[in-house]
C-alpha positions as CSV (number, residue, x, y, z in Angstrom):
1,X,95.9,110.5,107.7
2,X,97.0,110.3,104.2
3,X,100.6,109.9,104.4
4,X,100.1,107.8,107.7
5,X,98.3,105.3,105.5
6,X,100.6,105.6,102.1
7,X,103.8,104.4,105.3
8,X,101.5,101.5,106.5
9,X,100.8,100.8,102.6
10,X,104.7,101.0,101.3
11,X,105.9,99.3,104.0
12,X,103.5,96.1,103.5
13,X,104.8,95.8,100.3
14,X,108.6,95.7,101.4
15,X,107.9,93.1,103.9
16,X,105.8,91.0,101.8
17,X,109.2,90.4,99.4
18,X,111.6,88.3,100.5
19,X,115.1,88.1,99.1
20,X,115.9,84.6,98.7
21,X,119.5,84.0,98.1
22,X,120.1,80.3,96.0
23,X,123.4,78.7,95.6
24,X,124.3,77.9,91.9
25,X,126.2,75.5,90.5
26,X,129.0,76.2,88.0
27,X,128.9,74.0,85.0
28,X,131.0,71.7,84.6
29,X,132.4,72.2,88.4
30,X,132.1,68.8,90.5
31,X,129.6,67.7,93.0
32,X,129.7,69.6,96.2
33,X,131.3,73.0,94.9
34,X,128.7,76.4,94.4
35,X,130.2,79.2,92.7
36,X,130.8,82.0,95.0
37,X,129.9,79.8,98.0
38,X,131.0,81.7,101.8
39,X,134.2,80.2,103.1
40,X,133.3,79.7,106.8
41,X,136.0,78.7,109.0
42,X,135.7,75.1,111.4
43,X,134.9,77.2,114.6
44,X,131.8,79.3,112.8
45,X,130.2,76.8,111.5
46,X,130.0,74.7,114.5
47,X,128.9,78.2,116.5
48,X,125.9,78.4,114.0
49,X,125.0,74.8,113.8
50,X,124.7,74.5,117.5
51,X,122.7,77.5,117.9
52,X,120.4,76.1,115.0
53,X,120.2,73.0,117.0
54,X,119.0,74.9,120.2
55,X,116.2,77.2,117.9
56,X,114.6,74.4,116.5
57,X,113.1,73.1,119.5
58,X,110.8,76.4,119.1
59,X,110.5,76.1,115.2
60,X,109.4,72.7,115.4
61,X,106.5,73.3,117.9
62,X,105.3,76.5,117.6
63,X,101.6,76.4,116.8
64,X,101.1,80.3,116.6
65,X,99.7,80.6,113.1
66,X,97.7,83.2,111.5
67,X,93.9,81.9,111.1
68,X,92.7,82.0,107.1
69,X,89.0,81.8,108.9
70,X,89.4,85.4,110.4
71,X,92.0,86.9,108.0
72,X,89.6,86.5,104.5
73,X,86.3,87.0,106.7
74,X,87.7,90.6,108.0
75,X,88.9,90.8,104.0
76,X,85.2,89.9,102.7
77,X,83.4,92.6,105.6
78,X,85.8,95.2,104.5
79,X,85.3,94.7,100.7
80,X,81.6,95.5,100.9
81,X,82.2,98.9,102.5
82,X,85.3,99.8,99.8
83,X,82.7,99.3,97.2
84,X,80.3,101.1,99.3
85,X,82.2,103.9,98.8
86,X,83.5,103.6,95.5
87,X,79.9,104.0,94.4
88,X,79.2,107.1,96.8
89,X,82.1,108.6,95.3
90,X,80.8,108.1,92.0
91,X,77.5,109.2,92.5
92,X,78.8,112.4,94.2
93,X,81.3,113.4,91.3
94,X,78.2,112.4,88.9
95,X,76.1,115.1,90.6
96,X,79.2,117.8,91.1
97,X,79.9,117.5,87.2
98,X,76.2,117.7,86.2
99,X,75.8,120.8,88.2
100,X,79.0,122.1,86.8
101,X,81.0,122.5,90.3
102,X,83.7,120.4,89.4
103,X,84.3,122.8,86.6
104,X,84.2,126.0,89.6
105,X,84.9,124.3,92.8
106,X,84.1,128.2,94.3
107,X,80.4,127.3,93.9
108,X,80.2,125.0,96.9
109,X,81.8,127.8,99.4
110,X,79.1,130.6,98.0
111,X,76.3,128.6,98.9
112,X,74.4,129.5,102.3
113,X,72.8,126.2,103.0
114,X,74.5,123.0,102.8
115,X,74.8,120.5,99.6
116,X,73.7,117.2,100.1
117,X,76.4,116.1,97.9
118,X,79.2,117.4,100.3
119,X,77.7,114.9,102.8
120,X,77.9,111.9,100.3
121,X,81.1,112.7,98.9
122,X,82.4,113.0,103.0
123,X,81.0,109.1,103.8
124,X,82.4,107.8,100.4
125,X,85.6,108.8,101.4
126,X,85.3,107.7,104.8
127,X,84.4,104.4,103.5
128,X,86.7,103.8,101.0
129,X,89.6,104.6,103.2
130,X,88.2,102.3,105.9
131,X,87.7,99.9,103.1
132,X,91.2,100.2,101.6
133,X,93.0,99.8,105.0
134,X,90.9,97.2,106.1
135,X,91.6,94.9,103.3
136,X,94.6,95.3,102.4
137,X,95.7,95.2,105.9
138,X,94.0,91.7,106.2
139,X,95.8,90.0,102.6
140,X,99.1,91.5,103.5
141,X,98.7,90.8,107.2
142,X,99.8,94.3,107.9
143,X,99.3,95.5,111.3
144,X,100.1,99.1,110.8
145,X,96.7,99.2,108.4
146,X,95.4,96.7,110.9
147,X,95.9,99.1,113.7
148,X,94.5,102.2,112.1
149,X,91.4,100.3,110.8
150,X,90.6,99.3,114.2
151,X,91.7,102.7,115.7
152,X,89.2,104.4,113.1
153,X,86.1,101.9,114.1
154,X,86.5,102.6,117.3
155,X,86.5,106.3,117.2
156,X,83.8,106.3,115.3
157,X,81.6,104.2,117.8
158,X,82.0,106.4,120.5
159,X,81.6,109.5,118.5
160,X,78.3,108.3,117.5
161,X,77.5,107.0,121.1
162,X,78.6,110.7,122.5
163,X,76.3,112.5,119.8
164,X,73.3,110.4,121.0
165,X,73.9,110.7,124.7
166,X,74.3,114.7,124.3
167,X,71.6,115.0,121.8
168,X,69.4,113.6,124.2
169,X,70.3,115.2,127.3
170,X,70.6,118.9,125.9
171,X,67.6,118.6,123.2
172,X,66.4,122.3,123.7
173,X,70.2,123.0,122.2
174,X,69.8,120.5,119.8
175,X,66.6,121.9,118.5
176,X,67.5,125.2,118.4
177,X,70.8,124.1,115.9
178,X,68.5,122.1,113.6
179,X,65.9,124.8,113.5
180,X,69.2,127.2,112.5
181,X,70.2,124.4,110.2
182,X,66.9,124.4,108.7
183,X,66.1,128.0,108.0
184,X,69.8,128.6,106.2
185,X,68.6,126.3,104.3
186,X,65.2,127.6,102.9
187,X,67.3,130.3,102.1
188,X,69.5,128.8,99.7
189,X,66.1,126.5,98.6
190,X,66.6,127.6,94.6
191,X,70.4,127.8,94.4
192,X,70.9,123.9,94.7
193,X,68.8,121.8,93.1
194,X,69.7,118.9,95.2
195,X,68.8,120.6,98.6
196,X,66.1,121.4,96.8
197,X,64.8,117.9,96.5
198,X,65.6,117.5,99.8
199,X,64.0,120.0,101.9
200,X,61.0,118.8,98.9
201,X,61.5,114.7,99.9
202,X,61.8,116.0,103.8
203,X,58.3,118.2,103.5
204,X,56.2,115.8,101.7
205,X,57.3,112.5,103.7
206,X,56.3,114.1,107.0
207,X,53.2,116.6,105.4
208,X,55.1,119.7,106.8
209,X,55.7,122.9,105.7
210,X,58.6,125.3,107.0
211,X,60.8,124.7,110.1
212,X,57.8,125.6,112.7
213,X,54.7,126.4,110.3
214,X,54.6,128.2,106.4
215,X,55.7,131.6,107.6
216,X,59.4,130.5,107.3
217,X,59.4,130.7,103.8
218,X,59.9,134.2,104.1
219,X,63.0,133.6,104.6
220,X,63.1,132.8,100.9
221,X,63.8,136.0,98.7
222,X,61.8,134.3,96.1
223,X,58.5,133.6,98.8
224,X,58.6,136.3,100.9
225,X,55.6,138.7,101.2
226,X,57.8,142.2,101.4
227,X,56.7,144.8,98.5
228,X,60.4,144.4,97.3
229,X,60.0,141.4,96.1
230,X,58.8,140.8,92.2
231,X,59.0,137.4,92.3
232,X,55.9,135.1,90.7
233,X,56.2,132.7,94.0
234,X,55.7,135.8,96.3
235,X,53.8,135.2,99.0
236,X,53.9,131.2,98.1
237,X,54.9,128.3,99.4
238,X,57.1,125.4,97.4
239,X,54.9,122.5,95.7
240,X,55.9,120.0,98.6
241,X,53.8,121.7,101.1
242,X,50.3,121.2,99.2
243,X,47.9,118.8,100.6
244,X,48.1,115.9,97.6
245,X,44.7,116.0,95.7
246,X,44.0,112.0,94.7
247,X,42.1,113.3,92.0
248,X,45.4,114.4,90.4
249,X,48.0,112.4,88.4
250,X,50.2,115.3,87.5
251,X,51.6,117.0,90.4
252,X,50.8,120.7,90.1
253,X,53.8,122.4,90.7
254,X,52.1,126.1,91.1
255,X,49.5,124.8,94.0
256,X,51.5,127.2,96.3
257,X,51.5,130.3,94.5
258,X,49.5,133.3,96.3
259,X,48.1,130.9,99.3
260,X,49.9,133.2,101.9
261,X,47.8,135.6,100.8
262,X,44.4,134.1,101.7
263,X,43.5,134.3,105.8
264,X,45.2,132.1,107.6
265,X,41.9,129.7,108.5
266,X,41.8,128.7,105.2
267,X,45.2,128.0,105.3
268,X,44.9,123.9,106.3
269,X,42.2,123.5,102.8
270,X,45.6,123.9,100.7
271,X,48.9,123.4,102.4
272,X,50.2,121.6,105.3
273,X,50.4,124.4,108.1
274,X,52.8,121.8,110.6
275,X,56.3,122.9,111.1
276,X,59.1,120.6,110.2
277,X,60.6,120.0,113.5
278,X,57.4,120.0,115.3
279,X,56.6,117.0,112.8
280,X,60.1,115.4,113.3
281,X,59.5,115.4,117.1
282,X,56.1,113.7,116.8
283,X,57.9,111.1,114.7
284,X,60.5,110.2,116.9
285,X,58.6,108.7,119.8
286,X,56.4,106.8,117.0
287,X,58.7,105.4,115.8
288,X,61.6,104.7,118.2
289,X,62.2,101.1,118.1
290,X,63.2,101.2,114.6
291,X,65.7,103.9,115.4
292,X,67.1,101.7,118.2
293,X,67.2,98.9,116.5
294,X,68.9,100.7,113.4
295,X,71.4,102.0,116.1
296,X,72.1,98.3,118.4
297,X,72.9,96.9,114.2
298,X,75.1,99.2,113.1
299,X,76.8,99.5,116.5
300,X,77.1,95.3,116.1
301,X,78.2,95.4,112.7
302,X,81.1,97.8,114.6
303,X,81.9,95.8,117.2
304,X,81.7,92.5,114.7
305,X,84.6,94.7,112.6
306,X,86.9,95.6,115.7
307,X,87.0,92.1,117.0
308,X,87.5,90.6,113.5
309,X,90.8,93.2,113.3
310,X,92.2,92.6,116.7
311,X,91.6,88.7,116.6
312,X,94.0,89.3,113.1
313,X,96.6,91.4,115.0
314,X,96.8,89.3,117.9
315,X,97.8,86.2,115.7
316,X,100.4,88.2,113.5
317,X,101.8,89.4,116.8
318,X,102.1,85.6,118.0
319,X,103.8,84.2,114.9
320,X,106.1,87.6,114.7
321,X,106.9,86.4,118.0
322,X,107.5,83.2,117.9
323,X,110.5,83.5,115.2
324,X,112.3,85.7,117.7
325,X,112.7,82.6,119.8
């Protein structure tokens, strides 16, 4: 994808400069002579005059032209997501250097679960390459950047339409991936501490605890009940699955220490005892306009993009075209 873009970008460039060759003038030489002027004979200068007589019937009314409305409006939607990614690229080097991975790349591939930081370092670059290929495929009027813009917004529309179609005809497969998904994670819950503010942010915004109920966190070495562990959380669950006391302005990061070991009734007083995807599941439903119309906009802000580039290719093609009369 690389070196197909770095073609479509080089060769924009060679046919954006024009050589224009302009007769000079000696000085001191009289009226009518150029210095180094072609010597065409009687019989090849009438060929070419008459065949520039019979071209510029087309040249003269030829209305194919390449519209400034769609060219800087296809420039100005791309710009947005080039900077989009710019700054997710940022961010995501920002995080990789503070946690010291950029210095041991190694760190990302011993990890069990997954770093959040992967994901928005994978859509900044998909953004920014969109971005760069849109835009400069629009100024330059390139149609090889055109085409792979277009190519890419397209397959990425009915990616995401295939994902939603299978996820909701095979949801028992779906489930059992994300409860997978899930549980490597609470594995690897203190070896990154952005997952760990995730799976924290994830519990708390949906008053769960654990993929299907607080006995998942055994999964943890660090909360699991087993005499072999030595650990201070043993038996505990993370700080995010406490009920919130209002009383409290300072969130108690220890409110999950021990509570595994209390009977299970008592349980609900303390922590959430809902699983994560049960609570996900329950959300859906409640909520599924907003994820429809979150869907219908960014599948029209898609569309919107595709027709902006092909409306551009169509008039390059038409004024490429019309010179070849």
């Amino acid at each position: 994808m690389s070196v197909y873009l770095f073609v479509c970008f080089v060769r924009s460039l060679n046919l954006s400069s024009r050589a224009v060759c302009v007769a000079r003038r000696r000085p001191g030489a009289p009226p009518g002579r150029v210095e180094n002027a072609p010597r065409l004979s009687l019989e090849r200068l009438s060929l070419e005059q008459g065949a520039a007589s019979r071209k510029m019937h087309y040249y003269r009314y030829s209305s194919a032209e390449v519209s400034c409305w769609y060219k800087y409006l296809l420039f100005s939607y791309n710009i947005v997501f080039w900077l989009a990614g710019v700054v997710f690229l940022g961010v995501g080097l920002w995080a990789w250097s503070e946690k010291g991975v950029l210095s041991d790349l190694t760190k990302v591939t011993r990890m069990h679960g997954i770093d959040p930081v992967v994901l928005v370092l994978m859509v900044g670059v998909v953004m920014f390459t969109l971005g760069f290929a849109g835009c400069v495929g629009a100024l330059r009027e390139n149609i090889c950047l055109l085409k792979f813009f277009c190519g890419a917004i397209v397959l990425i529309f009915f990616l995401e339409l295939a994902v939603a179609v299978l996820a909701f005809l095979f949801q028992d497969w779906v489930r059992d991936r994300f409860r997978e998904f899930f549980e490597s994670n609470i594995r690897s819950y203190r070896d990154d501490i952005d997952l760990q503010n995730l799976i924290d942010s994830l519990q708390k915004a949906n008053q769960c605890c654990g993929a299907y109920g607080p006995e998942d966190w055994d999964l943890n070495v660090y909360f699991n009940c087993s005499g072999a562990s030595y650990s201070r959380e043993k038996c505990g669950v993370p700080f995010s699955c406490c009920v919130p006391d209002p009383a409290q302005k300072v969130v108690n990061t220890q409110c999950g220490y021990d509570v595994r070991t209390q009977l299970k009734g008592k349980w609900e007083e303390s922590i959430f005892t809902k699983g994560c995807i049960p609570a996900l599941e329950g959300w859906l439903p409640r909520n599924i306009y907003i994820v429809a119309g979150v869907f219908i906009a960014i599948s029209l802000l898609q569309i919107f993009g595709i027709f902006l580039a092909r409306t551009l290719i169509s008039d390059i093609e038409a004024v490429k075209a019309g010179h070849h009369f």
